[in-house]
C-alpha positions in Angstrom: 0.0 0.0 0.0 1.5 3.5 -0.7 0.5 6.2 1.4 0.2 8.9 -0.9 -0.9 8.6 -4.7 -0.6 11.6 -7.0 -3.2 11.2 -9.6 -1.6 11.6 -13.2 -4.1 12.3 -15.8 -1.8 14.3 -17.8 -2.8 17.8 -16.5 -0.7 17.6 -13.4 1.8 19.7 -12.0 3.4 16.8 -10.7 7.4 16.6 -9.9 6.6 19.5 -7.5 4.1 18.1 -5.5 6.3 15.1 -5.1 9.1 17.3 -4.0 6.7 19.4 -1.3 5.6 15.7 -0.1 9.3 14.4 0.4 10.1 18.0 2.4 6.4 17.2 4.5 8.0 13.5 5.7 6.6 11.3 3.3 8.0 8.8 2.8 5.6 7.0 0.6 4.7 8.2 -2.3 3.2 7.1 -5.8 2.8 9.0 -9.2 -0.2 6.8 -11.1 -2.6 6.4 -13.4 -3.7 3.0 -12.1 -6.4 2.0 -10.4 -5.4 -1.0 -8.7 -2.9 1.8 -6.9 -5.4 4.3 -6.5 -7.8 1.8 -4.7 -4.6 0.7 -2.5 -3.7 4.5 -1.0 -4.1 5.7 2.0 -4.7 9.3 0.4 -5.2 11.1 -3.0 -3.7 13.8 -4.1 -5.0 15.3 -7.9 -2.7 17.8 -9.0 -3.6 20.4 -12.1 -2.7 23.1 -14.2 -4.6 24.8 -17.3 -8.0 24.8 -18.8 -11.1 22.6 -17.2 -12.5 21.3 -20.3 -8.8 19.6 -21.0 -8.5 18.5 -17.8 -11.9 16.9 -17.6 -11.1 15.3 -20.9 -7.9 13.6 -19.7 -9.5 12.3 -16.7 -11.7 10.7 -19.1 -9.5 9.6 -21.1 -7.2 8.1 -18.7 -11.0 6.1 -17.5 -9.7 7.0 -13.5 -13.2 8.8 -13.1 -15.4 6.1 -11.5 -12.8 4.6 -9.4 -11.9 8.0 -7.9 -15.8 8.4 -7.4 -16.0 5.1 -5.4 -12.8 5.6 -2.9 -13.3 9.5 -2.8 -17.6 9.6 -2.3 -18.2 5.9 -0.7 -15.2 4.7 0.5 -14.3 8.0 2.1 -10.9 8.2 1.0 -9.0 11.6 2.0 -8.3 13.7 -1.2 -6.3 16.8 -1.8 -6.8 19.0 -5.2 -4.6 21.9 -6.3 -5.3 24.5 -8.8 -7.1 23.1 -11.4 -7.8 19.9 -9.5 -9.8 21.4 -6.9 -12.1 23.5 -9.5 -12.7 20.0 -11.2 -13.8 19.0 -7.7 -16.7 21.6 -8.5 -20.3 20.6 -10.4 -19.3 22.8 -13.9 -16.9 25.5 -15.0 -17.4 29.1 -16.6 -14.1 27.9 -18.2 -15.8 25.2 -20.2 -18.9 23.1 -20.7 -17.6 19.8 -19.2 -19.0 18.5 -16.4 -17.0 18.5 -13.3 -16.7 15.9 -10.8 -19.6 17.3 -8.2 -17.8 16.0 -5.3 -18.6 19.8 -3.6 -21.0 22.0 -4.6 -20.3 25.1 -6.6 -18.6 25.9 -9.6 -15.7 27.4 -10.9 -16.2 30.8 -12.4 -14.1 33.8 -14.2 -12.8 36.6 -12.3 -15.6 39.4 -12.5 -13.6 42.3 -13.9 -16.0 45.1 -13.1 -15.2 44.1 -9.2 -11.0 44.8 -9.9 -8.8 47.4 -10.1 -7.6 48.5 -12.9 -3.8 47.7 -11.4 -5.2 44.3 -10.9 -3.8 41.9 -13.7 -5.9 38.6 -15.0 -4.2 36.2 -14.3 -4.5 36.8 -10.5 -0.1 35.5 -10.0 2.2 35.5 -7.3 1.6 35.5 -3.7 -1.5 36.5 -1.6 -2.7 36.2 1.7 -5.4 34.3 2.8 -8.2 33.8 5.7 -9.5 31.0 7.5 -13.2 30.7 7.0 -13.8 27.6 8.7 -10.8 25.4 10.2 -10.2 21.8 9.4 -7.3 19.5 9.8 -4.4 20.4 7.8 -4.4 24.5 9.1 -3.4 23.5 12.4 -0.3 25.4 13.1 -0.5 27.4 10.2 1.0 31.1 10.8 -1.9 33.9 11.0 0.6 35.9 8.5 0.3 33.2 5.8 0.4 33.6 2.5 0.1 31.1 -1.2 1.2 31.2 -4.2 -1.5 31.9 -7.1 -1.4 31.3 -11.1 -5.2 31.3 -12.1 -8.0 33.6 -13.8 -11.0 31.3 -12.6 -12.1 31.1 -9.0 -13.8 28.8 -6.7 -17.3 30.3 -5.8 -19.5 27.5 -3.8 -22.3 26.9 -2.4 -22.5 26.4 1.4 -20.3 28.8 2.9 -19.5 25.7 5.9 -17.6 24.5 2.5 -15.7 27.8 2.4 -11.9 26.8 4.3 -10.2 29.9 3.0 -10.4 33.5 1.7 -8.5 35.5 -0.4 -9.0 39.0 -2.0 -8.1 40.2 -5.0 -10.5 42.7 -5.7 -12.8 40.9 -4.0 -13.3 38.0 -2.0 -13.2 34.9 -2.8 -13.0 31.0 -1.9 -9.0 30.2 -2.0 -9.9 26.5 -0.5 -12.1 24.4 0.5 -12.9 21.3 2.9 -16.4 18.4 2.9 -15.0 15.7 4.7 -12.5 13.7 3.6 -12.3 16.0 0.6 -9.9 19.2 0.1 -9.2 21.4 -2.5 -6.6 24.3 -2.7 -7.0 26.8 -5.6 -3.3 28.2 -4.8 -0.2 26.2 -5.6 0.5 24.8 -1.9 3.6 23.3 -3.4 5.3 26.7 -4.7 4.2 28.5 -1.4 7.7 28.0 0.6 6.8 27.2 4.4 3.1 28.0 4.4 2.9 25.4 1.7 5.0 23.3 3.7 2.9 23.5 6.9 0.0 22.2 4.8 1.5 19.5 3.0 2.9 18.1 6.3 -0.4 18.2 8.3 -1.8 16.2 4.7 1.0 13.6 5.2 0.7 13.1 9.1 -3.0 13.5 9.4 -4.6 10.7 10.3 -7.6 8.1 8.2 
């Protein structure tokens, strides 16, 4: 049994998140596309970079969707998605006209540039701070002054604000992560964000299922 499996699908930003686990203590860890592995891990992690209809299609493609549904939604199985991983988490995407997974309710949606200023760049990149909304399991510890690393134009916008982890503002507010469970999503880059990042990604490896 490995204790972490990265989920590739082909739209992963994957070496990294390897790296950030191995820094976090883990000492365990799988990058797959099988689903023999992905039905022997302890926890998932589904990495993610670029455009939702794509990444949809891959996970398609790579026929990983109804095995993740059964460990993640009836076996319970802790989960982790970053950037583009987390949004596919969502029900549907302003991005695209795939389907997303469903697995929390919301969807993904574009930046609403009537609501920034006109210094404010889209893509939303580089570091920001964030706020805890609602704290789970893998913030414990984390510094009040800590801040993530963000590369995206779309944005998390769900629908029960208990679902609502953390804040960020750019512009405006809106949902930088998420928690339901045994699933978490991340729409920063965890993995890029130095010893915040860290802090996360060790609290993932060490928390207990």
């Amino acid at each position: 049994m490995s204790e972490i499996v990265i989920v590739n699908y082909g739209a992963g930003n994957i070496s990294s998140v390897k790296n950030m686990l191995k820094k976090a203590g883990a000492t365990d860890i799988l990058i797959s596309s099988s689903e023999a592995d992905i039905r022997k891990a302890n926890k998932l992690i589904v990495p993610g970079v670029g455009h939702f209809d794509h990444g949809m299609k891959q996970l398609q493609a790579s026929g990983l969707i109804p095995v993740l549904n059964d460990e993640v939604l009836n076996n319970h199985k802790t989960v982790l998605g970053i950037c583009l991983g987390a949004q596919l988490f969502t029900d549907s995407s302003e991005e695209g006209t795939s389907p997303g997974l469903g697995w929390v309710k919301g969807s993904t949606v574009a930046f609403d540039k009537t609501q920034i200023p006109l210094n404010h760049k889209i893509p939303h990149m580089g570091w920001n701070s964030v706020e805890i909304k609602n704290q789970c399991p893998i913030d414990k510890d984390l510094p009040n002054d800590s801040r993530f690393y963000f590369v995206h134009s779309f944005h998390l916008k769900l629908t029960n604000p208990e679902d609502v982890w953390m804040t960020s503002n750019y512009g405006y507010d809106f949902t930088a992560a998420f928690h339901r469970g045994n699933i978490y999503g991340c729409q920063f880059h965890p993995e890029k964000s130095h010893r915040f990042g860290l802090k996360i990604m060790e609290n993932f490896v060490n928390l207990e299922c």
